[in-house]
C-alpha positions as CSV (number, residue, x, y, z in Angstrom):
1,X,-2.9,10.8,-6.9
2,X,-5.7,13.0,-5.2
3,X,-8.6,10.6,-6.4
4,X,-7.0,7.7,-4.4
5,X,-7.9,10.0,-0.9
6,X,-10.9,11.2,-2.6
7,X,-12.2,7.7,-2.4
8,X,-10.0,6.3,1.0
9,X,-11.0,8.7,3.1
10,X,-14.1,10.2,2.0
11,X,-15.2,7.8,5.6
12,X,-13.4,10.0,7.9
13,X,-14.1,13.3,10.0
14,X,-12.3,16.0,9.5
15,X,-10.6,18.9,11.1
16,X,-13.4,22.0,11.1
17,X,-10.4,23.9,9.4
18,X,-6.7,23.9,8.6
19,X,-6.1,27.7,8.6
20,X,-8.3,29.7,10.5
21,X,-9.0,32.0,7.8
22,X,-10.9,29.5,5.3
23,X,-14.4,28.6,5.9
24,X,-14.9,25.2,7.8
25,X,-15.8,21.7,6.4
26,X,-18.2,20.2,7.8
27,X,-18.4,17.3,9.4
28,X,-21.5,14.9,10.3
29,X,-21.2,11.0,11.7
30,X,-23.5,8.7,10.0
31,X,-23.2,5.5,8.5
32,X,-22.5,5.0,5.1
33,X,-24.2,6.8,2.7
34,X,-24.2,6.9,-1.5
35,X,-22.9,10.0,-2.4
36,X,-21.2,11.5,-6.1
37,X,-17.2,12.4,-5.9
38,X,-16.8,15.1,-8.1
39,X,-12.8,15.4,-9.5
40,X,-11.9,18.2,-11.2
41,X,-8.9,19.9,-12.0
42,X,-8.4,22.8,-15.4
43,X,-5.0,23.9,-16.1
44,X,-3.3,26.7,-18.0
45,X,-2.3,23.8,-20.2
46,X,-3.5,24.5,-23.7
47,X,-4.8,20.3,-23.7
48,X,-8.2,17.8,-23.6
49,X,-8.8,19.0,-19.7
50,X,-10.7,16.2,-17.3
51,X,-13.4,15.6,-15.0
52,X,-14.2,12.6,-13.3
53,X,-17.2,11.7,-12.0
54,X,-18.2,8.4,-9.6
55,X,-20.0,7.6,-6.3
56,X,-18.7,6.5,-2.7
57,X,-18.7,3.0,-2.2
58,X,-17.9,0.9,1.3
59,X,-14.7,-0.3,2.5
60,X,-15.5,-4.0,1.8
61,X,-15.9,-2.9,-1.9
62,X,-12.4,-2.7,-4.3
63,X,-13.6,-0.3,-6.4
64,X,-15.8,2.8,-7.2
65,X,-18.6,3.4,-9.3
66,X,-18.0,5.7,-12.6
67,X,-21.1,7.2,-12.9
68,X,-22.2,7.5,-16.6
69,X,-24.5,9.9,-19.1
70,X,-24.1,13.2,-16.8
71,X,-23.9,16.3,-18.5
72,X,-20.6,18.2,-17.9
73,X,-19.6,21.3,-18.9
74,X,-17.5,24.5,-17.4
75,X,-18.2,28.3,-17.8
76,X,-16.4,31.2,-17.3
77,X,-17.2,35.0,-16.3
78,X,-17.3,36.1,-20.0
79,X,-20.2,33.4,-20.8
80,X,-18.0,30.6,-23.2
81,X,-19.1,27.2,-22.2
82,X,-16.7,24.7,-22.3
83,X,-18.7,20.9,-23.2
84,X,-17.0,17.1,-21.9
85,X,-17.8,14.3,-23.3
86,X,-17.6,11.3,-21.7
87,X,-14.6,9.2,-23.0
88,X,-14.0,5.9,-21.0
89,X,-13.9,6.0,-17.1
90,X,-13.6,10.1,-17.5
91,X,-15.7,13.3,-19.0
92,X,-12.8,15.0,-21.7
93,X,-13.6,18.4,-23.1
94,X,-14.8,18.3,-26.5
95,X,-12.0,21.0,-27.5
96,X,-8.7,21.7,-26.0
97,X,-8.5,24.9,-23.7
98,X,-6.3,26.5,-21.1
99,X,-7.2,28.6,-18.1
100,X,-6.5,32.3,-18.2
101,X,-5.3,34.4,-15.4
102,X,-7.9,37.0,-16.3
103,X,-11.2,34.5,-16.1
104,X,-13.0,33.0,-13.0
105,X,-14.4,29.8,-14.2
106,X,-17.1,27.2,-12.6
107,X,-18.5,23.4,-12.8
108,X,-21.6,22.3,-14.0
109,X,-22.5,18.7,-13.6
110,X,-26.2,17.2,-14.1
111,X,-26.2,13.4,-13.5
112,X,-28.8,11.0,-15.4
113,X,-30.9,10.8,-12.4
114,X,-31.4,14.9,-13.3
115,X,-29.7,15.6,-10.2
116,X,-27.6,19.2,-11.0
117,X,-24.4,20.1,-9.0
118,X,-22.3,23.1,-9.5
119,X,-18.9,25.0,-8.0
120,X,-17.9,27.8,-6.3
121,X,-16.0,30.5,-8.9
122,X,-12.7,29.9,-9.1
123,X,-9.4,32.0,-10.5
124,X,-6.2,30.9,-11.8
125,X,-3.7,31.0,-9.2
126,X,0.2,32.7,-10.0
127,X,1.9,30.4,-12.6
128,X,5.3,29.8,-11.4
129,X,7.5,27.2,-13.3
130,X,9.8,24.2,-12.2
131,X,13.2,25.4,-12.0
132,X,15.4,22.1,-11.6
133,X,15.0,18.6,-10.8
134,X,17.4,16.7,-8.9
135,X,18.7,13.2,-8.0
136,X,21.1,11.9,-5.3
137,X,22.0,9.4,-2.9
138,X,21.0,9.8,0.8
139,X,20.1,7.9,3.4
140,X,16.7,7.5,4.5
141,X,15.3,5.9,7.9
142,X,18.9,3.4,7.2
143,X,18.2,2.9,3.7
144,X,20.3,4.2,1.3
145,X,18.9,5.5,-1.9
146,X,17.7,8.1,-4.5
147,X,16.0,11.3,-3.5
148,X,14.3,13.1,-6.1
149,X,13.7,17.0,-5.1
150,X,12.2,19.9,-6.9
151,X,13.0,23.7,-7.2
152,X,11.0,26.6,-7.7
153,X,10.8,30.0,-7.0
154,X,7.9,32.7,-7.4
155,X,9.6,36.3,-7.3
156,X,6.7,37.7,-7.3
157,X,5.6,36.2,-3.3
158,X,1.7,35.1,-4.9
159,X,2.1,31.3,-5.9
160,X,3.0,30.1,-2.2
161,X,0.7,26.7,-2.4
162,X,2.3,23.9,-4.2
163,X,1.1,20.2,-5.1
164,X,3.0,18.2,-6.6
165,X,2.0,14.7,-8.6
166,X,4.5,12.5,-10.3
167,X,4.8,10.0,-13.5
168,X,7.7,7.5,-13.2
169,X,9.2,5.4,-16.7
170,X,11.8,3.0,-16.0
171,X,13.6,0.8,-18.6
172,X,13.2,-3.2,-17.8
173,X,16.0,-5.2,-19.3
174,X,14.8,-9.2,-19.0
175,X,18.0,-10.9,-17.8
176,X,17.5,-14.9,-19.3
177,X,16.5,-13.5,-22.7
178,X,17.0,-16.1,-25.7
179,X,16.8,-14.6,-29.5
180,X,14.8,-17.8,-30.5
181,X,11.5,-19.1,-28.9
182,X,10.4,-22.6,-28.0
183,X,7.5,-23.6,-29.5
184,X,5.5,-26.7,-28.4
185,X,3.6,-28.7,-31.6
186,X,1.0,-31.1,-30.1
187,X,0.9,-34.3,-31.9
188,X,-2.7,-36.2,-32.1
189,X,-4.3,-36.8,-28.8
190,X,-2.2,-40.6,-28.3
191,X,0.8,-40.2,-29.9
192,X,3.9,-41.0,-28.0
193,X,6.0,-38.9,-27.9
194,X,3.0,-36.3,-27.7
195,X,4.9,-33.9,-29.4
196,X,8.2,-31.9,-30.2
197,X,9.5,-28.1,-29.4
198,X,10.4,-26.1,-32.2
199,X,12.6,-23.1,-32.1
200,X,11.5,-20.0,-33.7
201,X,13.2,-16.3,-34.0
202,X,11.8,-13.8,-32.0
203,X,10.1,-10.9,-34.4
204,X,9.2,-9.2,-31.8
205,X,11.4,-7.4,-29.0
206,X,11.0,-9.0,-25.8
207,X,14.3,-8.1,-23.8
208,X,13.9,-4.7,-23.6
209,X,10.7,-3.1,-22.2
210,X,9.5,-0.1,-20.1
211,X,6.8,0.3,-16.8
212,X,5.2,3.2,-16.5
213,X,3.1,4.1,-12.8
214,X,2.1,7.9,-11.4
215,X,2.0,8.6,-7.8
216,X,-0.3,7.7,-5.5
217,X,0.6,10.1,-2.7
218,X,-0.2,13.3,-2.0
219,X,2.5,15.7,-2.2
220,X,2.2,19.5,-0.8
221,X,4.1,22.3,0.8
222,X,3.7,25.6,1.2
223,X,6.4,28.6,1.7
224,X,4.5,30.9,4.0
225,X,7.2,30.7,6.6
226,X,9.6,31.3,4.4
227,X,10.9,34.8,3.3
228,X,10.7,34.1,-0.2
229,X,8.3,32.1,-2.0
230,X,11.0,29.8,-2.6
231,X,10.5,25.5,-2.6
232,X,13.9,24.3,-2.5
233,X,15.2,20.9,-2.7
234,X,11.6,19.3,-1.8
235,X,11.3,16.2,-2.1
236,X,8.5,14.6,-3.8
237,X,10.2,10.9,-4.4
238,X,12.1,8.3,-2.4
239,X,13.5,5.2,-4.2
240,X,15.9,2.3,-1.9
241,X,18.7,1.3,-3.9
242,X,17.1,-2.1,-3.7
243,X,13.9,-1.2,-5.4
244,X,14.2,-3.1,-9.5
245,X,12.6,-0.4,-11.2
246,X,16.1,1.9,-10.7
247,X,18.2,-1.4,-11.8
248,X,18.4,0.0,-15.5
249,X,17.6,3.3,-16.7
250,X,14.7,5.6,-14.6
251,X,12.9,9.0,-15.9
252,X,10.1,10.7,-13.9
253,X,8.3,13.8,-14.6
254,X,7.3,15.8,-12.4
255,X,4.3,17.7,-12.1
256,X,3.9,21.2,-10.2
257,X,0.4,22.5,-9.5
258,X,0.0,26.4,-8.1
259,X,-3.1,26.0,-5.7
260,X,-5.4,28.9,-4.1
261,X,-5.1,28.7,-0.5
262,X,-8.9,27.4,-0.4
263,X,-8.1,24.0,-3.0
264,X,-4.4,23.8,-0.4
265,X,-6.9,23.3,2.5
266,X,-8.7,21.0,1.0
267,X,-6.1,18.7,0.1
268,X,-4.3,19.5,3.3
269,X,-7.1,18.0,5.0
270,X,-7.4,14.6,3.1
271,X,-3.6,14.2,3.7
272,X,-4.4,14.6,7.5
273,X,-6.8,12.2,7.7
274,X,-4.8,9.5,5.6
275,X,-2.7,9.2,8.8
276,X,-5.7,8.9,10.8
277,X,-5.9,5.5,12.2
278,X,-9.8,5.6,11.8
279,X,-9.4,4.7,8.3
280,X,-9.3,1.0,9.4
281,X,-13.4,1.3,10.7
282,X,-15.8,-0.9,8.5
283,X,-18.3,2.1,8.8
284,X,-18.1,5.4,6.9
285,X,-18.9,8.2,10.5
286,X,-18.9,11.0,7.8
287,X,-18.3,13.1,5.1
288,X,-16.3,16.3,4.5
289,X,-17.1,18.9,1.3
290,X,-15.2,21.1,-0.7
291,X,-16.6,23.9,-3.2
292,X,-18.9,21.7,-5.1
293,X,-22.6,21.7,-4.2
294,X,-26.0,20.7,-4.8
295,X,-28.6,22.7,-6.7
296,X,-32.2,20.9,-6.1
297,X,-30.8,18.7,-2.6
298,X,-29.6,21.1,-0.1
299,X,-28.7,18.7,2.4
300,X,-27.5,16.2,-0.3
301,X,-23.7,15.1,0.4
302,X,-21.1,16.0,-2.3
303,X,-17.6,15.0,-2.3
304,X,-14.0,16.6,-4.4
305,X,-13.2,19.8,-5.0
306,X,-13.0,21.9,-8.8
307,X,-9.5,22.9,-8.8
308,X,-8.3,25.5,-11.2
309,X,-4.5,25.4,-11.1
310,X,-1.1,26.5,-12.9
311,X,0.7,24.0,-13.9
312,X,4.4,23.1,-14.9
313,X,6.8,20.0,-15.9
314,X,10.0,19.0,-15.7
315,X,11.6,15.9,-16.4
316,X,15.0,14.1,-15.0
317,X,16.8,10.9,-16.2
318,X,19.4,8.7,-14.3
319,X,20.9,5.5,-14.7
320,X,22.0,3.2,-11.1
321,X,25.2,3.6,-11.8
322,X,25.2,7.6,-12.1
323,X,23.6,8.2,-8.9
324,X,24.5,5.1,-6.5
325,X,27.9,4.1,-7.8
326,X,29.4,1.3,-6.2
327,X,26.4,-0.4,-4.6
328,X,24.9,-3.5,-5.6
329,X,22.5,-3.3,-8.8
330,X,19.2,-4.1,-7.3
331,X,18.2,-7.4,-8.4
332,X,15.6,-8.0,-11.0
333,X,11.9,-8.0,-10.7
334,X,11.1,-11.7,-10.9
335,X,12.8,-14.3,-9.1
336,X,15.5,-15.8,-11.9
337,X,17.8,-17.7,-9.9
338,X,20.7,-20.2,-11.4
339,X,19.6,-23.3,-12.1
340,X,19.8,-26.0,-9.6
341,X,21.3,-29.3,-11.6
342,X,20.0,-31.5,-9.5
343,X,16.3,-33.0,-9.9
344,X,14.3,-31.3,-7.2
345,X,11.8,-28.5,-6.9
346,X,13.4,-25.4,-7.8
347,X,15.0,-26.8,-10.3
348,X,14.5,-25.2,-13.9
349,X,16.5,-27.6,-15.5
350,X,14.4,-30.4,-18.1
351,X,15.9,-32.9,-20.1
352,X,14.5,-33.1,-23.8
353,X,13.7,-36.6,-24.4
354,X,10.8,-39.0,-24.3
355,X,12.1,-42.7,-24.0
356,X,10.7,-44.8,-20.8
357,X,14.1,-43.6,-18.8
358,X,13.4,-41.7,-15.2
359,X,15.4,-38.5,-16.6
360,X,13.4,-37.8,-19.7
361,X,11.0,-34.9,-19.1
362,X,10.1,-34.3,-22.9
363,X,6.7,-33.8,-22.0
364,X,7.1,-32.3,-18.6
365,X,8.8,-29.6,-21.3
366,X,5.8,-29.5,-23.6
367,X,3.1,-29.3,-21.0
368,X,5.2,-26.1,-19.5
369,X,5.8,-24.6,-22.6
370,X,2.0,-24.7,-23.3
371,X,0.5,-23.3,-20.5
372,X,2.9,-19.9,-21.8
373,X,4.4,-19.5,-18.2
374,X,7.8,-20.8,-18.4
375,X,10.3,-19.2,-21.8
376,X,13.3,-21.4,-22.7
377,X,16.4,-20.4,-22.4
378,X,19.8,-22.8,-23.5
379,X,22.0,-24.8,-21.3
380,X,25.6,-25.8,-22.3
381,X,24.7,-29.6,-21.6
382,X,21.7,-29.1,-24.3
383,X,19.3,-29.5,-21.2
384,X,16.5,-27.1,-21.4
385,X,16.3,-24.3,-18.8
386,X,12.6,-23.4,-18.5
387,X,12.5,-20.1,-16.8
388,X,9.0,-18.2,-15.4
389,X,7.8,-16.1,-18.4
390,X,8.9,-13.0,-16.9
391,X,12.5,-13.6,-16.9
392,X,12.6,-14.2,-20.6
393,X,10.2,-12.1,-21.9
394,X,9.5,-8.6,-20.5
395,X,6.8,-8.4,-22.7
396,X,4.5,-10.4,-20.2
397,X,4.6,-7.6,-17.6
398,X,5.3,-4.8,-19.1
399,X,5.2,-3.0,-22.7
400,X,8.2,-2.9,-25.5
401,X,7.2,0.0,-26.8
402,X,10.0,2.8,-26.6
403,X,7.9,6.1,-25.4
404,X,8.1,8.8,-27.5
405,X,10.4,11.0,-24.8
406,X,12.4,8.2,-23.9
407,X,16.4,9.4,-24.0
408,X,19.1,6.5,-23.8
C-alpha cells in the first residue's frame, strides 16, 4: 500500500519531475528531521472515507508515530464541510460521503500543537470501472505460477492514470486436525503421576480458517502510449505455485483507482525511489512534497499527497487445482512432517505413561500440552503425536470466521 513508501522513503531525493509538464518536487539534503505524513485519499464511494495522520521517524525505528487530537475536516467548492473523527490509528468522517465529478474538494488538518496544514483543490478524475479479472498459469523469472491481471477500458480517452491496490483471502485447511482436544489436568504440586490428559470435543472450528493481507506494493500504469485508453491484461499479482496461501481455495479483490496526472506523479516518484539503493543510508538526505502544505511554517516540511480518486472493484476466486492442474499442491504453512518412530529430536511421537520405565513420557506430554504449543493428534499404536499448534489448529494463526463474501 502507498503508506508503506510514504514512510520508507520519505529519506530519499527525488527526481525534480517525472513528466515535464507537472511542477517539480523539491528536494533539499539534510539530516533527519520530524515532519507530519499526511495520507489521504476520497473516493466516489458512497462509504466512512479516511485520513491518516503520523510523523517521520528514523530508519533504526519499526514504526511511526500516529499523531493524535488534530482536527480534520474536508471542504468542497459549494462550502459543505465534511468533519473526521479520530477512530483508532485513523481520522474517519463522521458521515458517509462520495466525491462528485462536479465538486473540487480540499484538506484541512490542524494538529494539537495548533499547527494548520491544508491542500491544493482537487477534482474527481474520469470513473472508469474494472472490466474482468483474470487468473492463469505462466511462468515467471523460472517459476511457474498464477498471474492475476486486470482489464479496463475508458471510451471516453480521460481516465488514462491507473493505481491499483489489492486485498487477498485465502482458505487455510489445518492438515493434523483431531475432532477432540487434549486437555492437561494438573494434579497437586507432588503428586506422581503429576497429572492426566483428558480428551474433550472441539466446540469450536479449528480445521478450517481463512488469512486475509492487502498489498504492500505499489501498482500503476498509465495508457498514454496507447491508442486507446485501454489497460489490458495488467498484472497487479504474482503467486509461485509453491506459495501455501494458493494450496486451498484463494479470492482477491482488486482495487482500481482513476488518478489526475498530478496524484500519478507523485506516486510515480515514490515507486522510483523504492528501487533506489539509497534507501539502505542510516540518515534521512531529504524530503520530497506533494499538494499538502503549511499555513503558519512556510518552510515547514510536509509529506503525502490528498488524493481524490474514482474507484472500482472486482473480485476473482480459484482453487489450485483450477488454475495449476497437475503440479504439486504447495505444501502447508507450518512444518507437519510424519512422525519419526524413533526417540530422537524431531520426533513427535510421546508415549502416555508415567511408571519409572525409560519410554514413559507422560509428563513430557503434560508439560507440552500446557504450554498450548503442541495439539494432539492420534496414533494407531495409542502413542500420542503431539504436533506444533499450528498444524492442528488453524485457529492459532489465523481466524475461523467464514467472511461474509466468501464463495465455496
Amino acid at each position: 500500500m502507498k503508506k508503506i513508501f510514504l514512510y520508507r522513503f520519505l529519506v530519499l531525493m527525488v527526481l525534480s519531475s517525472v513528466l515535464g509538464c507537472t511542477t517539480p518536487y523539491q528536494y533539499q539534503t539534510n539530516g533527519f528531521e520530524d515532519a507530519i505524513v499526511i495520507e489521504a485519499t476520497i473516493t466516489n464511494e458512497y462509504k466512512h472515507q479516511e485520513v491518516k495522520l503520523s510523523r517521520t521517524y528514523k530508519l533504526e525505528e519499526k514504526t511511526p508515530t500516529f499523531e493524535t487530537k488534530a482536527i480534520v475536516f474536508v471542504t468542497d467548492d459549494l462550502g459543505t464541510k465534511y468533519d473526521f473523527q479520530e477512530s483508532g490509528a485513523l481520522y474517519v468522517s463522521l458521515n458517509q460521503f462520495q466525491a462528485s465529478p462536479d465538486r473540487q474538494y480540499q484538506l484541512h488538518v490542524r494538529t494539537n500543537n495548533g499547527r494548520s496544514y491544508v491542500s491544493t483543490t482537487e477534482k474527481l478524475p474520469q470513473q472508469t470501472q474494472i472490466n474482468s479479472l483474470e487468473s492463469k498459469a505462466i511462468t515467471k523469472n523460472g517459476q511457474i505460477g498464477v498471474e492475476i491481471t486486470v482489464n479496463s477500458a475508458d471510451p471516453t480517452n480521460n481516465s488514462r492514470y491507473y493505481r491499483y491496490e489489492y486485498e487477498e483471502t485465502y482458505k487455510v485447511v489445518a492438515p493434523k486436525w483431531y475432532y477432540q482436544k487434549a486437555v492437561p489436568v494438573l494434579f497437586a504440586p507432588g503428586s506422581n503421576p503429576k497429572g492426566k490428559v483428558v480428551f474433550e470435543d472441539r466446540t469450536s472450528e479449528a480445521r478450517i480458517c481463512y488469512l486475509s493481507q492487502k498489498s504492500n506494493e505499489l501498482i500503476l500504469t498509465n495508457t498514454n502510449q496507447l491508442s486507446e485508453d485501454r489497460v489490458t491484461n495488467f498484472p497487479v499479482r504474482f503467486i509461485s505455485s509453491k506459495d501455501p496461501m494458493i494450496r486451498s481455495r484463494y479470492s482477491i479483490l482488486v482495487k482500481q483507482y482513476v488518478q489526475s496526472l498530478a496524484a500519478h506523479t507523485f506516486f510515480e516518484t515514490l515507486k522510483e525511489i523504492s528501487n533506489n539503493g539509497s534507501i539502505l543510508s542510516q540518515t534521512q538526505p531529504g524530503f520530497f512534497y506533494g499538494n499538502i502544505n503549511p499555513v503558519d511554517n512556510p518552510g515547514e516540511k510536509v509529506i503525502g499527497y490528498f488524493e481524490v480518486s474514482s474507484y472500482s472493484e472486482k473480485r476473482l476466486f480459484f482453487n489450485f487445482t483450477d488454475v495449476l492442474p497437475g503440479q504439486l499442491i504447495p505444501n502447508y504453512q507450518y512444518d507437519c512432517p510424519a512422525p519419526i518412530p524413533e526417540a530422537d529430536k524431531h520426533s513427535y511421537i510421546y508415549k502416555y505413561c508415567f511408571d519409572q520405565t525409560p519410554d514413559c513420557q507422560g509428563n513430557a506430554i503434560l508439560n507440552l500440552l500446557t504450554t498450548g504449543l503442541t495439539t494432539y493428534f492420534p496414533d494407531e499404536s495409542g502413542n500420542y503425536i503431539l504436533y506444533p499448534i499450528e498444524c492442528g489448529d488453524c485457529t492459532s494463526f489465523s481466524s475461523n470466521i467464514k467472511p461474509l463474501f466468501w464463495i465455496d
